[in-house]
Structure formats: C-alpha cells, structure tokens
C-alpha positions as CSV (number, residue, x, y, z in Angstrom):
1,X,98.9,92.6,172.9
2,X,98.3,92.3,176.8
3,X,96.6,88.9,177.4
4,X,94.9,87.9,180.9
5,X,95.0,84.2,181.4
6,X,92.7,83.2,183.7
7,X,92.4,79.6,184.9
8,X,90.4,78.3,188.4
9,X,93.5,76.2,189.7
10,X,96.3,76.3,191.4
11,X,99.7,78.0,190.4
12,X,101.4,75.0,190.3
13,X,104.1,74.3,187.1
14,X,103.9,70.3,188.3
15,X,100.1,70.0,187.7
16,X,98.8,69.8,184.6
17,X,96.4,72.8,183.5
18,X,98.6,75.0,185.3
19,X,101.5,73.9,183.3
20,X,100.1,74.5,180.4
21,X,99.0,78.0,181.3
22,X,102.8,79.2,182.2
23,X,104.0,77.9,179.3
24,X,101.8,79.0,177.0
25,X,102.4,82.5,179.3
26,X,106.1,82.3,179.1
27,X,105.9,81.6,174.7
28,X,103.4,84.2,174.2
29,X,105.6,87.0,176.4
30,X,108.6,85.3,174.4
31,X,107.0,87.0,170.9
32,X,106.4,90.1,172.3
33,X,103.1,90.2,174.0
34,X,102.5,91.4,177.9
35,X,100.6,88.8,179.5
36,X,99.1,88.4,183.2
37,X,98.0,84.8,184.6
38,X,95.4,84.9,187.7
39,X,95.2,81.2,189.1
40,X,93.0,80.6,192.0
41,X,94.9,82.5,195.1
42,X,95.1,85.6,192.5
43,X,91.2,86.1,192.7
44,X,89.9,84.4,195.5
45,X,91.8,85.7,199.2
46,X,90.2,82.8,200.8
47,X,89.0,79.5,200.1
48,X,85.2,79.6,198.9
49,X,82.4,78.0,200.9
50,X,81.0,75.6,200.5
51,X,83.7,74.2,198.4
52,X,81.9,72.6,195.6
53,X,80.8,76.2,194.6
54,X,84.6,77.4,194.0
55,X,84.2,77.3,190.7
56,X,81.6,79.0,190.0
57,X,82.7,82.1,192.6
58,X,86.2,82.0,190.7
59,X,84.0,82.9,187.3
60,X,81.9,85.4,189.2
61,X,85.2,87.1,190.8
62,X,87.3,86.8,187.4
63,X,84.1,88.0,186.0
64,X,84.1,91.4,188.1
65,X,87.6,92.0,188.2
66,X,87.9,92.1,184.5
67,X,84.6,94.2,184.1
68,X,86.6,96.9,186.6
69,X,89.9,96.5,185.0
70,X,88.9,96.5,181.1
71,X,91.3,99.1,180.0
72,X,94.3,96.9,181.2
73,X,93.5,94.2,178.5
74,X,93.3,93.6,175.2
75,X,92.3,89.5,174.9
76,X,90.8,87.8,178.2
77,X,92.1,84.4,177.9
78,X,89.5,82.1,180.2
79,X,89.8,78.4,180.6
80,X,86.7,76.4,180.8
81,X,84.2,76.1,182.9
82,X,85.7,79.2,184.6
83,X,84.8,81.5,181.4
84,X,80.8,81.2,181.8
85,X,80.3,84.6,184.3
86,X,82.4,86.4,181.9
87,X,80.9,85.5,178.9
88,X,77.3,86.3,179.9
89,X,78.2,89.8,181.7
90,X,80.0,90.3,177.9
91,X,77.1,89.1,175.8
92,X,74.5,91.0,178.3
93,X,75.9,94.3,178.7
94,X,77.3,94.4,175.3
95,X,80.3,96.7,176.3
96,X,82.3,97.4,173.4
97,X,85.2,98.2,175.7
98,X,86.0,94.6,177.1
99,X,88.5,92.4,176.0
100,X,86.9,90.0,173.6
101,X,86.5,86.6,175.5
102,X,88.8,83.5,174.0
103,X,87.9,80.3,175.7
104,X,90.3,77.6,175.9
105,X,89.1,73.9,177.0
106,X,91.8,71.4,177.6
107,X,89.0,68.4,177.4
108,X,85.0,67.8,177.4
109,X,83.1,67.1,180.5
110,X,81.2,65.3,178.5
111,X,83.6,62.6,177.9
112,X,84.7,63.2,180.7
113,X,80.5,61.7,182.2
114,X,80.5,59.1,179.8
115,X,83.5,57.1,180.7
116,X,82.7,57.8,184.6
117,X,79.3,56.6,183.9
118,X,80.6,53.3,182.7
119,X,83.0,52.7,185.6
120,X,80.0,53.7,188.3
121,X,78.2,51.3,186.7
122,X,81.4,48.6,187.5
123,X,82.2,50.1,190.7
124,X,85.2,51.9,189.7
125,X,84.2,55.4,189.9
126,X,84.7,57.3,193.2
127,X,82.0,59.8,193.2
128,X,79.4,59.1,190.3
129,X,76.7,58.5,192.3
130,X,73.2,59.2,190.9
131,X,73.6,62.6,193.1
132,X,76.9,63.3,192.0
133,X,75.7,62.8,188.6
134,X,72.5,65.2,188.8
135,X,75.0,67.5,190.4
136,X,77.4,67.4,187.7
137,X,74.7,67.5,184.9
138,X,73.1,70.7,186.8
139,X,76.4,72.6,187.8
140,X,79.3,71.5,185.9
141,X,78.5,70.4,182.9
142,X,75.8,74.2,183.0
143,X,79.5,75.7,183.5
144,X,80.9,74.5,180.8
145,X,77.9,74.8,178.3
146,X,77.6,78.6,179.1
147,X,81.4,79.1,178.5
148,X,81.4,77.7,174.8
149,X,78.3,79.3,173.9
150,X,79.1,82.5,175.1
151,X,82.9,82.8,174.0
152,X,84.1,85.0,171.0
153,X,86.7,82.4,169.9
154,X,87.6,79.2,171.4
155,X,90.9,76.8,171.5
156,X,90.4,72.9,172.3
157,X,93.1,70.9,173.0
158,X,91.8,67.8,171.3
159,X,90.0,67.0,168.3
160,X,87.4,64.9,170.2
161,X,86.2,68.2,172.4
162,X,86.6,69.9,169.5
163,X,84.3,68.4,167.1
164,X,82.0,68.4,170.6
165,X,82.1,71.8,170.3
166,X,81.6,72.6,167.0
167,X,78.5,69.9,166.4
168,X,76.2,70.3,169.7
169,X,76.8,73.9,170.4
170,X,76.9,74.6,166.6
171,X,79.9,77.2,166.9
172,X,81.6,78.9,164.0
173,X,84.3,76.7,163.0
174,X,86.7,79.5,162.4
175,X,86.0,80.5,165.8
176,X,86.9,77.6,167.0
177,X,90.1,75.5,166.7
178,X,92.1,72.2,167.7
179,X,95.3,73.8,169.5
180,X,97.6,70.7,170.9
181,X,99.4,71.2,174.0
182,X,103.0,71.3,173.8
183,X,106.6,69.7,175.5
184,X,109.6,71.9,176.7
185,X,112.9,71.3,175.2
186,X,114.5,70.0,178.1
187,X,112.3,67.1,177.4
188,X,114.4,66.3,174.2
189,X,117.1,63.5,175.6
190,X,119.2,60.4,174.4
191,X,117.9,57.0,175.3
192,X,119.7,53.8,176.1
193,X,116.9,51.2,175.1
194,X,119.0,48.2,176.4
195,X,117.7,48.1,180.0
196,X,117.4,44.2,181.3
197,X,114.1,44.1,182.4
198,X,112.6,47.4,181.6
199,X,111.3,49.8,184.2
200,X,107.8,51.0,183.8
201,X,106.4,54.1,184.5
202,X,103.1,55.7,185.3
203,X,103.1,59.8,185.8
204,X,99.9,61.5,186.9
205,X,97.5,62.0,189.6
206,X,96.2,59.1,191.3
207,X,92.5,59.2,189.6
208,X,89.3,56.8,188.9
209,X,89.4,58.7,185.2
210,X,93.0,57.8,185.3
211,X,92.7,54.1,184.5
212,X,94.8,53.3,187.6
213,X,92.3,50.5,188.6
214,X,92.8,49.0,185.1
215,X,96.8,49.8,185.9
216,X,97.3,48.1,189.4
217,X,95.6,44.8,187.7
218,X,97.3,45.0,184.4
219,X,100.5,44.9,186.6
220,X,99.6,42.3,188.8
221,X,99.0,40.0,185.9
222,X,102.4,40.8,184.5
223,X,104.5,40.9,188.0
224,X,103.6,37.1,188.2
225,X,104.7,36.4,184.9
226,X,107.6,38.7,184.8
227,X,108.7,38.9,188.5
228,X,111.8,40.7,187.7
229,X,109.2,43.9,186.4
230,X,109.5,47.1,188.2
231,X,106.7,49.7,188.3
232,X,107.1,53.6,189.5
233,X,103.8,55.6,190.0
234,X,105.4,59.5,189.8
235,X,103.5,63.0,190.4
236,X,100.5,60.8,192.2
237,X,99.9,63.1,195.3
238,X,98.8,60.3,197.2
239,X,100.8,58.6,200.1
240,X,102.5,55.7,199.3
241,X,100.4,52.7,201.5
242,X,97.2,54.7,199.5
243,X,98.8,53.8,196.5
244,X,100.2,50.2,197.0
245,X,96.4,49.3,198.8
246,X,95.7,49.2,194.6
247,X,97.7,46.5,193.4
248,X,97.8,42.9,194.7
249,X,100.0,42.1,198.0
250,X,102.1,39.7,196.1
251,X,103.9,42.8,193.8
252,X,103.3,45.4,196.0
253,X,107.5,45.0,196.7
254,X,107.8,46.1,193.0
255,X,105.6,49.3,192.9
256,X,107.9,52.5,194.1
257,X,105.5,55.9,194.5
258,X,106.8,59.1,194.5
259,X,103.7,61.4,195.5
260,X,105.5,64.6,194.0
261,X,108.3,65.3,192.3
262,X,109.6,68.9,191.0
263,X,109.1,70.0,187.7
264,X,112.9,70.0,187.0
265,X,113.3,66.8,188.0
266,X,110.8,65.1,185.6
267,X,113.5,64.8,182.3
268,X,115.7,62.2,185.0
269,X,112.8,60.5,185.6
270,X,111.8,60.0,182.3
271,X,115.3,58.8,181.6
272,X,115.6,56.2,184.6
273,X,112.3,54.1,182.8
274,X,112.0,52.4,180.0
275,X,108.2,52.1,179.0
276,X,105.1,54.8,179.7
277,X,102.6,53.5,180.7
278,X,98.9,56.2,180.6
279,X,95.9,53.8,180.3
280,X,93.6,56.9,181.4
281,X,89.8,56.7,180.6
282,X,89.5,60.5,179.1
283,X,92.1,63.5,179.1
284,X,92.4,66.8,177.0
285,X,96.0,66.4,176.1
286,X,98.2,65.0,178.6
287,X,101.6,66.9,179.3
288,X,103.3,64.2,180.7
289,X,102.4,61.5,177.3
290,X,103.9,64.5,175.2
291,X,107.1,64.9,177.8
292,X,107.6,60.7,177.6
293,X,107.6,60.7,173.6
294,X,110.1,63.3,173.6
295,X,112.5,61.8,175.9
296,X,112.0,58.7,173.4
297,X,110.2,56.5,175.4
298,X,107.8,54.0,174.3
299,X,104.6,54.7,174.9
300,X,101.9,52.7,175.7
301,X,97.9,54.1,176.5
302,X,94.3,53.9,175.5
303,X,92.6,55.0,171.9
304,X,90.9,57.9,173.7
305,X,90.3,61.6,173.3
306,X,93.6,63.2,174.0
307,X,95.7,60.3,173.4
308,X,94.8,59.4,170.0
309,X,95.8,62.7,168.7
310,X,99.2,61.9,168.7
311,X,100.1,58.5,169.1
312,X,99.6,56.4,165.9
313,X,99.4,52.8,167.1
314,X,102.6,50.7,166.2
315,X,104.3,53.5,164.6
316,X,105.1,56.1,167.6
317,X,103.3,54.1,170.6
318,X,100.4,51.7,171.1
319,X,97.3,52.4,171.6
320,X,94.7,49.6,173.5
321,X,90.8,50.3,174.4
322,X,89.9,51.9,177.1
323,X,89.1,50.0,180.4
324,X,91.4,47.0,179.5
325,X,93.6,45.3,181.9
326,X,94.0,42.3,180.1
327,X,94.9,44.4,176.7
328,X,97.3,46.4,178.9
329,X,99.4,43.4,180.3
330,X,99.7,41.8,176.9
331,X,101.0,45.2,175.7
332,X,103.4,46.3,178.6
333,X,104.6,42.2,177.8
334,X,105.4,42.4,174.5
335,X,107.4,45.6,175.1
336,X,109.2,44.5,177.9
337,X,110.2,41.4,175.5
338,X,111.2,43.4,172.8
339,X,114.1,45.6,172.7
340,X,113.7,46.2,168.9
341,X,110.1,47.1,168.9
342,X,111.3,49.6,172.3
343,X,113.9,51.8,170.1
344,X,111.3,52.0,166.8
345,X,108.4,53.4,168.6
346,X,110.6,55.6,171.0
347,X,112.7,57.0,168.5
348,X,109.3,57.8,166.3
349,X,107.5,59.2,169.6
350,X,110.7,61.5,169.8
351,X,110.5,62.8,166.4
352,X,106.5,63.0,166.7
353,X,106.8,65.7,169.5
354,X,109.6,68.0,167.2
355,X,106.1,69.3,165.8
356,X,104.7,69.7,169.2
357,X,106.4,72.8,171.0
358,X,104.9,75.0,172.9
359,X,106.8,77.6,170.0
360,X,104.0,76.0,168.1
361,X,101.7,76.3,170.3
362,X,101.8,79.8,171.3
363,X,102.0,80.9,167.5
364,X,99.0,79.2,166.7
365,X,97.4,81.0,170.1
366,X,98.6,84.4,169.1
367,X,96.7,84.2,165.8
368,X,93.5,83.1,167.5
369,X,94.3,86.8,169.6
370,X,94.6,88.8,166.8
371,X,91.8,87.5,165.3
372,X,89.2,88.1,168.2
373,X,91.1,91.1,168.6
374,X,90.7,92.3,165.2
375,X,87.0,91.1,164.8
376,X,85.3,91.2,168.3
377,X,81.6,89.7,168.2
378,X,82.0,90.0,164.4
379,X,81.6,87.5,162.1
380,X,84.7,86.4,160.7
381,X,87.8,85.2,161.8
382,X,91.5,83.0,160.6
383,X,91.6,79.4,160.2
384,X,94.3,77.9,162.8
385,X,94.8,74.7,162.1
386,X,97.6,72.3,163.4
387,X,101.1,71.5,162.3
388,X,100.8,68.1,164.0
C-alpha cells in the first residue's frame, strides 16, 4: 500500500504525536508498505495567520493537496482534528478515486474540556477562560467532531476516546478501533532497584493538563519529609527558573530541569531514576509512561484515560485520582521506602510493555488499511482488537 500520514505538528521524534507518527511510519514501511508523512512545514511554507487558525489551514491545505495528488495514494492516514477538510471534500464530492480517509485520534478533546474545566474553576488552568472555552467549543472541539463523523475508519489510542467515539458520534464499531501506542526496543534495559534514596522523574511538557501543579506540591510535601529526595523534570521545553518558580523555595535545590533532551538519550535517562512520576489530568497514550515501564521502572500516575489502559494499580504501577497532591506524596513515599515493592511493579511494568511494540502496533494499523482499502464508504470492515 502507499500510506500518507498526515499530522498538523511538528517533525519532531522528541515530541509526542510526532513520535508516534515516525514510528508507526518506519513499522509500516518495515512490512512492506511505501509510506509518506507531511507534518506541518511539509504543507504550510509559512506560519498561518492569525495563529489560532493553523489548524484549521493545515486541514484545508492537506485537504487540497491530496484532492490534486489522489493517484499517488492508496490510504490517507489523517490525525485528528486535522482530518475534518478532508473528510467533508470526500463525503461531498463523492470521488471514488480518493484514498479512503482513516482517522487516527491519540485522545478526546472532550476529556481533554472536562478536566480543564475543573482546574479553571481552581485556578489551575492557563487559558480556560469563559472565551477560551466558547472558542474551543466553536473551533476545536467543531474540528474534531467533523473528523470522526466524516472518516471511513478510525484508530483511537485509548479506550476512553474510544468508547467517546463510538457512543456520541454512533460510529460503526468495526470501523472503529482501540490501537495502543507503542515503545522502541531500545527502551528494553536492566535495572538496579537498590538506589539509596531514589531519584524521581517527571518526563513531558511543562503543561496545566499535565498535573505539574499537583507535581511541584506533591514534591514539596515529600522534600520536607525526605530531604535527601531528588526530582528531575526531562523533555519540559521550559527554561529552568520557569520551572523551579512551581515548587516551594525550600526544595527548589532538589529539582534539576532539563528543557530538552534528544531522543537517543532518553533510555540513560530512564536508567539514572528510580521512580516515574506522570500525574497528568488527561492524555491519549503517553510515549514516555510506555518507555518508563519498559526500562522497568516503577510507575506511579493518575486513573485517567490513557493511563489506565495499561497500568494495573499495584500489580505493574500505581494508579492515584486525578488532581491529588496529597495522594501523590503518599504514593511517591511509600515507593521511595520500599525497595521490594520498587523491583515487583518495575519488573511487571517491563513485562507489561513486551505486548506493546510498535510491531504490534503497526500490524494492527495495517489491517485497519486493508480494510478501508478493500471496503471504501462500504459497509463492512475487520475487527482489530488489542493484544494488550
């Protein structure tokens, strides 16, 4: 087959959606298949104006350059929201010679303006504003409605989004299917759980939805207790005094930020910590909670859509509610105190994410392909459910 990819980001292997699209890219050309990824700087030649339309120019110009290119593709591959100009000029125009339109949605914005909506309401959201929310309400969460409606087949990376999908939009469920993200091999490492004290470790952007006010008090509350604790925010492309302003003046000394750090250098800094620590509000699938299980770390983050997929509290991780600082200490406490309890979850965590490769995931993408491919707008299509 010759796949298109197209995804309204960056080409950038550290970041998250973007990682997920090259790998995915590199599996699916690994069984064969000729695949083409456009990221933002592939369609748009300048930055869009005003900004907070990019998206939707990104679908528009996808949009066109598909409808002109046709012939070149077999399965156009669009992520959410960024699929919604395609999908309408398909459903419209009914031309039989486009590539069928396969949506994929790493998680829903509708989670995604419930939890926000709860931290506005505490002061804890950045830009949830009642504007910001009419604005969301009329333009992003529009996006994203018009993509899933007007896709041929669909792949969620969570079974939250994806029973979202299937119950308000009412979409086929054989259309539609929970496809987990997935961890590189070089993730797969030997752990020394013996560490005295443990080193935590946060990895992500430096986000309201991110739990990382929850995170700075968590660890202020355990710094005093444990003064010996050490804390390293990775991959937070902020600047270091933006990061420390978080966290209480008296343990600032034991937070260490590295805005970025290069995708090859993630598995050694997996390996210098002991405990993850994620207590984000809402994700799809987070790449960087996969790539901590499978260096056997313990993991530690919130019963929330994404995480909850594949950490089974006690047994490969712990999971705590949402939006709980004081649940998040007392966690991160009892971990630190507990070498034992360290080894059992990490070494489960590791043998979790054996079932999560992007091998896996890239099969179970393929046969969503052949299936649009084979049945176009109709009805029909293969069950693809996970191995996880």
């Amino acid at each position: 087959m010759r796949v298109l990819i197209a995804i309204g980001v960056h080409r950038q292997e550290e970041a998250g959606a973007a990682g997920v699209v090259l790998n995915q890219a590199r599996e699916l050309e690994a069984r064969g298949h000729i695949v083409e990824c456009w990221f933002i700087e592939d369609v748009l030649e300048r930055p869009a104006r005003p900004e907070r339309f990019e998206s939707l120019v990104f679908a528009f110009r996808a949009a066109r350059r598909i409808s002109r290119e046709r012939t070149r593709f077999d399965i156009a591959n669009i992520h959410a929201p960024w699929g919604c100009a395609y999908g309408i000029w398909r459903k419209l125009l009914r031309a039989k010679d486009a590539p069928p339109y396969v949506m994929t949605m790493q998680g829903s914005e509708e989670q995604y303006a419930e939890a926000m909506r709860e931290e506005h309401r505490k002061g804890r959201a950045w830009n949830f504003g009642w504007r910001n929310k009419i604005w969301h309400r009329l333009y992003h969460q529009t996006m994203y409605n018009i993509s899933i409606r007007t896709a041929d087949y669909g792949v969620v990376a969570n079974r939250e989004g994806t029973e979202y999908v299937l119950r308000k939009h009412r979409r086929d469920p054989e259309r539609f299917s929970f496809i987990p993200n997935g961890v590189e091999e070089r993730f797969f490492t030997a752990r020394d759980y013996g560490a005295t004290p443990p080193r935590l470790l946060y990895v992500g952007s430096w986000l309201d939805r991110k739990g990382v006010y929850y995170l700075a008090e968590a660890f202020g509350i355990l710094a005093r207790k444990m003064p010996s604790a050490e804390l390293t925010v990775a991959g937070c492309m902020r600047a270091e005094e933006q990061v420390k302003s978080f966290f209480a003046p008296g343990c600032r000394s034991q937070v260490r930020v590295l805005p970025f750090v290069k995708r090859e250098e993630m598995p050694a800094v997996y390996a210098a910590h002991d405990i993850f620590v994620f207590p984000s509000l809402v994700e799809g699938m987070p790449l960087t909670l996969l790539e901590a299980m499978a260096s056997a770390m313990p993991v530690l983050t919130t019963a929330a859509c994404g995480m909850a997929d594949v950490v089974q509290d006690g047994f490969n991780g712990i999971l705590i509610p949402p939006a709980d600082a004081a649940a998040l200490e007392s966690a991160s406490l009892r971990l630190c105190h507990d070498v034992n309890l360290r080894r059992r979850l990490g070494q489960a965590a590791q043998g979790t994410m054996r079932r999560y490769t992007w091998q896996s995931s890239a099969s179970k993408l393929e046969r969503v392909f052949v299936s649009a491919l084979q049945n176009g707008n109709s009805r029909g299509g293969v069950e693809c459910s996970p191995s996880g």
